[in-house]
C-alpha positions as CSV (number, residue, x, y, z in Angstrom):
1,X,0.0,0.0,0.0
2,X,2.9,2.2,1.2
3,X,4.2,1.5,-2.2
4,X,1.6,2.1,-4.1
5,X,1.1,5.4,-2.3
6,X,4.9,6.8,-3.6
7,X,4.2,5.6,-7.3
8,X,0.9,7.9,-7.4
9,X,2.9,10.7,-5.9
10,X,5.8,10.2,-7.8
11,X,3.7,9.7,-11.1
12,X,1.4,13.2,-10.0
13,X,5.3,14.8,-10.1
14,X,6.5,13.2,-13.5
15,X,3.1,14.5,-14.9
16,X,3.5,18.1,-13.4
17,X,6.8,18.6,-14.6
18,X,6.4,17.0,-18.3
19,X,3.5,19.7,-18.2
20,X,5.4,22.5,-17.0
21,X,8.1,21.5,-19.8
22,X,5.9,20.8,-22.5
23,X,4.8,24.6,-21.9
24,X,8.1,26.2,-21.9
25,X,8.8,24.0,-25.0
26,X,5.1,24.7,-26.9
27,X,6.2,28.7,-26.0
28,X,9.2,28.1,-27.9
29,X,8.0,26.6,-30.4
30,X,4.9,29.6,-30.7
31,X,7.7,31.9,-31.0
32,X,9.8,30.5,-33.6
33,X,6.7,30.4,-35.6
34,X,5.4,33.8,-35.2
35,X,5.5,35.9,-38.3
36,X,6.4,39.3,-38.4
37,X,2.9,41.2,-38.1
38,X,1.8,38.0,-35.5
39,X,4.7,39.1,-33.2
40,X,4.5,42.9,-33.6
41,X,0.5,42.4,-32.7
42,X,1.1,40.1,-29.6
43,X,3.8,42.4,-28.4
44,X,2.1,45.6,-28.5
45,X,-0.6,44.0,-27.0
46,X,1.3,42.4,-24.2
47,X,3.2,46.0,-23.5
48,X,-0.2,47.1,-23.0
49,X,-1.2,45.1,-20.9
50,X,2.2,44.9,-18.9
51,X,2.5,48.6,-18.9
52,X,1.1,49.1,-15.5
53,X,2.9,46.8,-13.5
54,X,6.2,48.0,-15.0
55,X,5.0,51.3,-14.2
56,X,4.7,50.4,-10.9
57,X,7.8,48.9,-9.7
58,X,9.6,51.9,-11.4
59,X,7.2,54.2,-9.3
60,X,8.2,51.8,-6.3
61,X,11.9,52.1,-7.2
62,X,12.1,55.5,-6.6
63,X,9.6,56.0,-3.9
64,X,11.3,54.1,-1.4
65,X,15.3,54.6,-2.6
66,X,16.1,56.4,0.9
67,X,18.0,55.8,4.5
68,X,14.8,57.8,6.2
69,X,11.4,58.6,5.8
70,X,10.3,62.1,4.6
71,X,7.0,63.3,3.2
72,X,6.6,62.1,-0.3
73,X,9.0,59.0,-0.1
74,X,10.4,56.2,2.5
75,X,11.7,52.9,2.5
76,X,9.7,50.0,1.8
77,X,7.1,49.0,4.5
78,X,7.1,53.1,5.7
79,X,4.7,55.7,5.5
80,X,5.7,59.1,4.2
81,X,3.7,61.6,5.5
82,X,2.9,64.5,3.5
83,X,2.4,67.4,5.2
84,X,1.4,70.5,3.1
85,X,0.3,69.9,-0.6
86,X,2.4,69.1,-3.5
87,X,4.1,71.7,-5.2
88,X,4.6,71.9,-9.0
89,X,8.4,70.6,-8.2
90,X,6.5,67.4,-7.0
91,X,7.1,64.3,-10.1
92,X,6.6,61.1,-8.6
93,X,3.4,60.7,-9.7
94,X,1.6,62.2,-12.6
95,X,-1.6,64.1,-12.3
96,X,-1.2,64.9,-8.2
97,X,-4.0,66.6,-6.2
98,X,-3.7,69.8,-4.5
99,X,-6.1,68.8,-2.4
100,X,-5.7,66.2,0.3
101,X,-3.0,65.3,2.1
102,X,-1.1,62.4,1.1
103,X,-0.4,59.5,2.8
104,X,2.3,56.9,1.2
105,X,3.8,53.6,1.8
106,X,4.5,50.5,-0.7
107,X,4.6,46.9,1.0
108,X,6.3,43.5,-0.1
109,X,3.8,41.1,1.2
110,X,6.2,38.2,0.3
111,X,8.0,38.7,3.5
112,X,4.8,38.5,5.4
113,X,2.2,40.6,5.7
114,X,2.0,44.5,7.1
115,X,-0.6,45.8,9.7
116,X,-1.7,49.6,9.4
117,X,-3.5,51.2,11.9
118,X,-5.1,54.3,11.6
119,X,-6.6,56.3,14.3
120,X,-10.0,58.1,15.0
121,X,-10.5,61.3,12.5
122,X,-13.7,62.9,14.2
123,X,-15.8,64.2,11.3
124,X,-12.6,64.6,8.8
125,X,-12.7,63.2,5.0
126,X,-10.1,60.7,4.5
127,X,-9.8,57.6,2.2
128,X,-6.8,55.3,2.2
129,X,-7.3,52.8,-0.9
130,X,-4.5,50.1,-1.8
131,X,-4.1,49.1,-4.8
132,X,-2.2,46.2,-6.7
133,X,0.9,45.4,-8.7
134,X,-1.9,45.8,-11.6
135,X,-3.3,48.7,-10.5
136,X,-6.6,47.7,-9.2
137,X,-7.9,48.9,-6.1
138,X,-8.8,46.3,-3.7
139,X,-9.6,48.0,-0.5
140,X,-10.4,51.6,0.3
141,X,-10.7,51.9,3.6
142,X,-12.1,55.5,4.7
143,X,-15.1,57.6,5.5
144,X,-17.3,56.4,2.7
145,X,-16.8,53.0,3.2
146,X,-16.1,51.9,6.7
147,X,-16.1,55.2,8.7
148,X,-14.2,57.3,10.2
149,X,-13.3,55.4,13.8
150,X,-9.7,53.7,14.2
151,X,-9.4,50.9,12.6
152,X,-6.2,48.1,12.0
153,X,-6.0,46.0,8.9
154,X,-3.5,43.2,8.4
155,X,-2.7,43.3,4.7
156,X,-1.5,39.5,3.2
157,X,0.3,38.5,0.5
158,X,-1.0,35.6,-2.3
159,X,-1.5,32.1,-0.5
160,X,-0.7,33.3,3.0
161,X,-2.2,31.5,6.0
162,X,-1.5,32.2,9.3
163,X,-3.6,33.6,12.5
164,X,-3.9,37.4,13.3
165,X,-4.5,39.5,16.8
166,X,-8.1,40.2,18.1
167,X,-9.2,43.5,16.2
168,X,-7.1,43.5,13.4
169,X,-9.1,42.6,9.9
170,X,-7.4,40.8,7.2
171,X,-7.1,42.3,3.8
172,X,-6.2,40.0,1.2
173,X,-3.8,41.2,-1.7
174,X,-4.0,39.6,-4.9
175,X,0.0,40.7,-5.3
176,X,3.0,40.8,-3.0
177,X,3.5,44.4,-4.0
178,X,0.7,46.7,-2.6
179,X,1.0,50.8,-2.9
180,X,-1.2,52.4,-0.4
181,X,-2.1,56.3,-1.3
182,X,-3.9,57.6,1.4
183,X,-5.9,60.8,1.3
184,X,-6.6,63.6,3.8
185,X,-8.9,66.3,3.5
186,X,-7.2,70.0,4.7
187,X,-8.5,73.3,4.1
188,X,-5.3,74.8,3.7
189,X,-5.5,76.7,6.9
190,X,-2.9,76.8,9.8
191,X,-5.3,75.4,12.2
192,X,-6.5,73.0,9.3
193,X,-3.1,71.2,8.9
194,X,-1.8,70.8,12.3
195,X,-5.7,68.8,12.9
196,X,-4.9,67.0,9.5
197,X,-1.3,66.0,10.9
198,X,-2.6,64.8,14.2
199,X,-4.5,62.0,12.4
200,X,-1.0,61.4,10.5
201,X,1.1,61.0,13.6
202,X,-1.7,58.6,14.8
203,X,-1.1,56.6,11.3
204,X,1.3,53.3,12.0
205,X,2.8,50.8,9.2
206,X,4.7,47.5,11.0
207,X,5.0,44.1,10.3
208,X,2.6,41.8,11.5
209,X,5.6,40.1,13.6
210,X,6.2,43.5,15.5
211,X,2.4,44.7,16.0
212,X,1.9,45.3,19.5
213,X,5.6,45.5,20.6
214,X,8.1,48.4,20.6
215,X,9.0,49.0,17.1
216,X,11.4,51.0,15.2
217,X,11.5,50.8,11.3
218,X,14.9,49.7,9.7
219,X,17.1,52.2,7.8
220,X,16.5,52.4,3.9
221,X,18.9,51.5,1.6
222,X,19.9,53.7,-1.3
223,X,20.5,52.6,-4.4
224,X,23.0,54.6,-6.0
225,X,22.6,53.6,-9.9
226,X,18.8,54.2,-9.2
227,X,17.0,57.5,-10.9
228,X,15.3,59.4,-8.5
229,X,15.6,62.6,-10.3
230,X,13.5,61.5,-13.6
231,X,9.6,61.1,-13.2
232,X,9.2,57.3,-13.6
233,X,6.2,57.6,-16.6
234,X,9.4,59.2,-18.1
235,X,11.8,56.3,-17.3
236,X,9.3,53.3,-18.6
237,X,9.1,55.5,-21.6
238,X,12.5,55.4,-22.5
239,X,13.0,51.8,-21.4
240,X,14.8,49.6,-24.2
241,X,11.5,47.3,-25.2
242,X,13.5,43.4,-24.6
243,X,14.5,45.3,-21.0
244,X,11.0,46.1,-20.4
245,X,9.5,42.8,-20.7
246,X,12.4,40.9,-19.4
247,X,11.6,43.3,-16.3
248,X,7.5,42.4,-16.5
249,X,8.8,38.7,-16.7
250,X,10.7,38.4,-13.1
251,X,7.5,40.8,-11.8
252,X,5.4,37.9,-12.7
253,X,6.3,35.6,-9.9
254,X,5.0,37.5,-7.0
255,X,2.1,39.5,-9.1
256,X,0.4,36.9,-10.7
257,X,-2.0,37.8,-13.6
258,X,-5.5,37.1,-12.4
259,X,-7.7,34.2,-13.0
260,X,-9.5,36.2,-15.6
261,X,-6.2,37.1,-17.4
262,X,-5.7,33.5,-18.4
263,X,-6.1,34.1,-22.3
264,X,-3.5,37.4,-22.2
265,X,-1.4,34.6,-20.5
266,X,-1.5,32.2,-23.3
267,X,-0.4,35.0,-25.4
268,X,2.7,36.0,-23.4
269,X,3.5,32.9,-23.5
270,X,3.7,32.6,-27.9
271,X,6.6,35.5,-26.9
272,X,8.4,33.2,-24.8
273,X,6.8,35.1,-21.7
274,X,5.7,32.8,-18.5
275,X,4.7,33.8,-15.1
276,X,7.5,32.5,-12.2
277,X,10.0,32.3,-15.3
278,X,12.9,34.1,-16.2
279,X,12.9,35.6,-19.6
280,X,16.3,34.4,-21.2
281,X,16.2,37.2,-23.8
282,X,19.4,36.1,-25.3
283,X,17.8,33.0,-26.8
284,X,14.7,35.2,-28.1
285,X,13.7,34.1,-31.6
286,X,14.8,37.6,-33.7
287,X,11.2,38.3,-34.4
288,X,9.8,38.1,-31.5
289,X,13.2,40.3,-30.0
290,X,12.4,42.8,-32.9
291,X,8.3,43.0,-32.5
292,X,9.5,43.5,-28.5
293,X,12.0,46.6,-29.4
294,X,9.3,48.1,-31.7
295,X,6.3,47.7,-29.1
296,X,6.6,50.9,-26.9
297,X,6.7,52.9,-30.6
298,X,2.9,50.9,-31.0
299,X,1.3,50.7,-27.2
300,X,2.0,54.4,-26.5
301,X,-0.6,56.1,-29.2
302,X,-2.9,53.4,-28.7
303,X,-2.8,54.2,-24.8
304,X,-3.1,57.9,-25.4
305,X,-5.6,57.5,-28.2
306,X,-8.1,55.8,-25.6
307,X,-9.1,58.2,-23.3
308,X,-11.4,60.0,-25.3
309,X,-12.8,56.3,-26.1
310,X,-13.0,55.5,-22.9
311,X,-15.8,57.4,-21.3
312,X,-18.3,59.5,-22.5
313,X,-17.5,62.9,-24.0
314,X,-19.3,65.8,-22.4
315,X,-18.5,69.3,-23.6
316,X,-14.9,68.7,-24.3
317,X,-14.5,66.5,-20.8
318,X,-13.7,63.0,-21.0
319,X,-15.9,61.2,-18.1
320,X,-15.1,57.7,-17.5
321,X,-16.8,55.6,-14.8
322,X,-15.2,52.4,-13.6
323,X,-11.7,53.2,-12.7
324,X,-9.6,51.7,-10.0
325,X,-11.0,48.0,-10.8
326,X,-10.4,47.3,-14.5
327,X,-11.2,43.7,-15.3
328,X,-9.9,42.7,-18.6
329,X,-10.2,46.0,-19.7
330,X,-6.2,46.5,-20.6
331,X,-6.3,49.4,-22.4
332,X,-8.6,51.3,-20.2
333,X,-5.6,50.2,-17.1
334,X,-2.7,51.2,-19.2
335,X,-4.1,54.6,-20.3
336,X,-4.8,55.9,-16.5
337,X,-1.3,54.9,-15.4
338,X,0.1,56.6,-18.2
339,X,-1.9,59.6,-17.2
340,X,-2.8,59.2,-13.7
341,X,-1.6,56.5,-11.7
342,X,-3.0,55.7,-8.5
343,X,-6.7,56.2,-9.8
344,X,-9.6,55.8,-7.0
345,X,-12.5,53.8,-7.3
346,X,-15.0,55.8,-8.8
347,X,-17.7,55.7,-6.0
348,X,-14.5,57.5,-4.3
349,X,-13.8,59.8,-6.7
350,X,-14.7,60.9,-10.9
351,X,-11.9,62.3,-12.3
352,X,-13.0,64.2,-15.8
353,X,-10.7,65.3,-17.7
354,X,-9.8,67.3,-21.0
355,X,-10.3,64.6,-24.0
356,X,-7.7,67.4,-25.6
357,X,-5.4,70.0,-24.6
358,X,-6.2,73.7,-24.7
359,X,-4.0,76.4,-25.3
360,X,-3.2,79.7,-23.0
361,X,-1.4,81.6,-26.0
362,X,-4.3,81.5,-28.4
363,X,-7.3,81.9,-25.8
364,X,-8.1,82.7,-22.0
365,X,-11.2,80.5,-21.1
366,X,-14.0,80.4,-18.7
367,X,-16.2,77.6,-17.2
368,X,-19.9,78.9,-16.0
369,X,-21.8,76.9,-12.9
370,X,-24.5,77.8,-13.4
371,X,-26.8,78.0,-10.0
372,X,-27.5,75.2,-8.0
373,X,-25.1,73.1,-10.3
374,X,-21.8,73.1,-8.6
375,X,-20.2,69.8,-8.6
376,X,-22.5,67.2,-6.6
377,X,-20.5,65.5,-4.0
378,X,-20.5,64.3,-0.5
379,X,-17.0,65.0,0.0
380,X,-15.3,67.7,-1.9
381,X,-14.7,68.5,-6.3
382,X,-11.4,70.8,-7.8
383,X,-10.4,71.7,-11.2
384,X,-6.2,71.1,-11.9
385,X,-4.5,72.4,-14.3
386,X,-1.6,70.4,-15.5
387,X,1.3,71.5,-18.4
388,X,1.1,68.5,-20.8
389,X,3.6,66.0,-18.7
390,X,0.9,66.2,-16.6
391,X,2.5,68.2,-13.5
392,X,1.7,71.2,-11.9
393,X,1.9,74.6,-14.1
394,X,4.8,76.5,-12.1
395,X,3.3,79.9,-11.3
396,X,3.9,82.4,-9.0
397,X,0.8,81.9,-6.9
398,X,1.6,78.3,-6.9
399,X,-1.8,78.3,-7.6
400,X,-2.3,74.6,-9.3
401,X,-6.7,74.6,-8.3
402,X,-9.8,75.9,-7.9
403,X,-12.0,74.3,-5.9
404,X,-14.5,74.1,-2.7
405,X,-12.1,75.5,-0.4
406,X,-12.1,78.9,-2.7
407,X,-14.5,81.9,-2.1
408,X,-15.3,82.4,-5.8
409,X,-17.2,85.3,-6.2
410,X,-21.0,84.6,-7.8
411,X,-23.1,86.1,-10.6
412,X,-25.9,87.8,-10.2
413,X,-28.0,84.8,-11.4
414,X,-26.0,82.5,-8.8
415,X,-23.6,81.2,-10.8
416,X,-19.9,81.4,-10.7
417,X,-17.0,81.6,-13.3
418,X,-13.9,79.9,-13.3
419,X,-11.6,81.7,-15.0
420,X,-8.4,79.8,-17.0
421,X,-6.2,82.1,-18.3
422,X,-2.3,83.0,-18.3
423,X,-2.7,86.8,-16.5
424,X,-5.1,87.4,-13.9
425,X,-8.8,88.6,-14.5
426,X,-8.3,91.1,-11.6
427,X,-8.0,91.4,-7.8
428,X,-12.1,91.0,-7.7
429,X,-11.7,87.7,-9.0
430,X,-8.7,86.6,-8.0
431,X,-10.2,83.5,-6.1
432,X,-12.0,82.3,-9.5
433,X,-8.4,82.4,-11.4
434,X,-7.0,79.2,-12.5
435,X,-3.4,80.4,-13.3
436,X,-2.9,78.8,-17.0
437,X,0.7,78.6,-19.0
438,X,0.7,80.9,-22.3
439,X,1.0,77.2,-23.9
440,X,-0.9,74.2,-24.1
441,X,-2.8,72.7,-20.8
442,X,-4.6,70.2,-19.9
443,X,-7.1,69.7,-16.9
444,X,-8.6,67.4,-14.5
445,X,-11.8,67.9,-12.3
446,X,-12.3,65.8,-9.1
447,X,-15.2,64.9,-7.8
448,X,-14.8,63.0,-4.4
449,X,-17.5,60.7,-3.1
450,X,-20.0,61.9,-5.5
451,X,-23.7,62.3,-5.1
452,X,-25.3,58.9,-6.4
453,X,-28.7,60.4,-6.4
454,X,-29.3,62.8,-8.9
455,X,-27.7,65.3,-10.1
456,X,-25.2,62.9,-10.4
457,X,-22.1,62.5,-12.2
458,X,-22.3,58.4,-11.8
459,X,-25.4,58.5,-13.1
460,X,-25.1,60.6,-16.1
461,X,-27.5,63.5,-14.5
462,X,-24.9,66.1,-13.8
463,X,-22.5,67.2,-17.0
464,X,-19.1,69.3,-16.0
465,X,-19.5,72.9,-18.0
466,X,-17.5,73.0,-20.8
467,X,-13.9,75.0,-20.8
468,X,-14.8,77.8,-23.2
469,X,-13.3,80.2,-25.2
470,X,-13.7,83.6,-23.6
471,X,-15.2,86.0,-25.6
């Protein structure tokens, strides 16, 4: 019987491995066979698809390449605090808010899993969503969702088991690597901030093995041949194609593709591409190591291209419900980490935004509210203007927003005016001024924890003005 037992096992391992090899071997042979347009096709779309993962770890790279933790960056497994909002020096990630308070830290669940506590925050707006390898947001924790007491979350990698402490919830990460971005509502004012940082200093990041026991956070280790200087969107852009994927490649085994992904999977693997595997790119076939060089060329106007595909287009603004949990829907994923990484779900937050730039030598222009049609939200709405690398417009006012927080001055009717335009419409109005480049812009609105009864952005019964020409 004993016997009998072992030749079962042993056949269940013969069979396993002849599988795994056969794969490898079938890949291969998928390759070899490709022809030219075949492997230029599968390539662009895999880039596509693999675009924000890459994006990702290069984000990850630099966010955490430091001895100590400061206020946009710290070492793996620490929470950078920001304390005032981003200026338009900030680059770490495209399309920032200048609205909230940011709240940082990146985790490598495959050296066990990470418990965050965060503290009570009275009647304050606050949201702290993580989000996948892939991009996907599969938690936000905050006042929408689960309130505004303190709360403790144990956050665990891909097929961990294991017991956790009374009153810490586990959150399970479908990736070892997990980016938290949490957000904090401040006015702005003195007073504002130091309430805003009191909840911060009550935020705490440790290892499960060190909650509930003194605890001090290891010293960072810099990287020296690592860019911290370029904005990563840049650095993925101008990363050699064979160097990109062999990157994706060894991502693969601790952010597996999801269940759904399984036909995207069968494609990788006709480039010689397979999760837990090494990507030998010296034994490429030289089409597929051609189609491969020429695929960021091909994904990067298709990405671009989408976004005013992807939503609805409403008076020049291109809405798109649905972010933060993307499905299969690769192109849709790629595009907002090209544009705006870090994406909220969108019962947390709409994001319209410009389906095509405007420009601040040609035109000043003016969006009209009209009354009783500011943006419907339980939480708060801006307008950001961006240059067209998508970071803040330097300018003098370091101005980057209008929003809630500003005492626009109304119509007579009750509307208001925002005003987007390179020199200012005058002292009166100095609180509806969007300060705009003398060159081409772009813009985002945000609309956090909007209405769902209508008016309703989510619903399709409130429409953002359009951006108009002044005349």
């Amino acid at each position: 019987m004993q016997t009998s037992r072992r030749l079962v096992v042993l056949g269940m391992l013969l069979s396993s491995v002849f599988l795994s090899v056969a794969s490898v071997v079938g890949a291969a042979r998928a390759s070899a066979a490709l022809s030219a347009d075949q492997a230029n096709s599968l390539a662009t779309q895999a880039y596509i698809y693999a675009y924000p993962l890459v994006l990702m770890e290069i984000t990850r790279r630099v966010s955490t390449n430091v001895a100590t933790a400061g206020t946009t960056r710290a070492p793996m497994g620490q929470l950078a605090l920001m304390r005032a909002y981003p200026t338009a020096a900030f680059e770490d990630v495209v399309s920032p808010n200048a609205d909230t308070l940011y709240e940082f830290a990146w985790m490598d669940l495959s050296k066990g899993p990470m418990v965050l506590s965060i503290p009570a925050m009275g009647d304050r707006y606050a949201l702290f969503p993580m989000l996948s390898g892939w991009t996907d947001v599969f938690i936000s924790p905050g006042k929408r969702t689960t309130g505004t007491g303190a709360q403790t979350y144990a956050i665990t990698g891909p097929g961990w088991t294991g017991s956790l402490p009374s009153g810490v919830k586990q959150v399970k990460s479908p990736t070892a690597m997990v980016w938290m971005i949490g957000r904090i509502y401040c006015t702005g004012s003195p007073e504002d901030y130091a309430a805003a940082h009191k909840v911060q200093d009550g935020m705490k990041l440790v290892p499960l093995s060190a909650y509930g026991k003194s605890y001090t956070p290891p010293a960072g280790t810099v990287d020296p041949t690592i860019d911290a200087k370029t904005a990563p969107v840049k650095q993925v852009a101008q990363m050699d194609g064979v160097k990109f994927f062999a990157l994706f490649a060894s991502l693969l085994k601790n952010n597996p593709p999801a269940a759904a992904d399984a036909p995207m999977v069968a494609k990788l693997a006709q480039l010689g591409i397979v999760p837990g595997q090494k990507l030998d790119t010296s034994k490429l076939d030289p089409t597929v190591k051609a189609a491969m060089e020429a695929a960021p060329k091909a994904a990067y106007p298709q990405m671009k291209a989408y976004l005013p595909k992807a939503g609805k287009l409403i008076s020049g603004w291109s809405v798109i419900i649905g972010l933060g949990e993307y499905g299969t829907n690769y192109l849709l994923r790629g595009m907002v980490a090209l544009i705006g990484l870090g994406a909220n779900l969108s019962k947390d937050a709409v994001y319209p935004a410009l389906a095509a730039p405007l420009d601040g030598s040609k035109n000043n222009y003016v969006m009209r509210f009209p009354k009783g049609m500011s943006p419907p939200v339980n939480a708060f709405w801006s307008i950001t203007l961006y240059n067209t690398r998508q970071f803040f417009y330097d300018n003098p006012l370091n101005k980057y927003t209008v929003s809630a927080r500003n005492k626009v001055k109304y119509n007579a009717d009750g509307s208001f005016d925002v005003y987007i335009q390179h020199k200012s419409p005058g002292a009166a109005l100095q609180e509806n001024w969007l300060p705009a480049p003398a060159d081409k812009f772009t813009m985002i609105m945000r609309l956090y924890w909007p209405k769902e009864t209508p008016p309703s952005v989510l619903n399709g019964t409130w429409d953002p003005p359009a951006a108009a020409p002044a005349k």
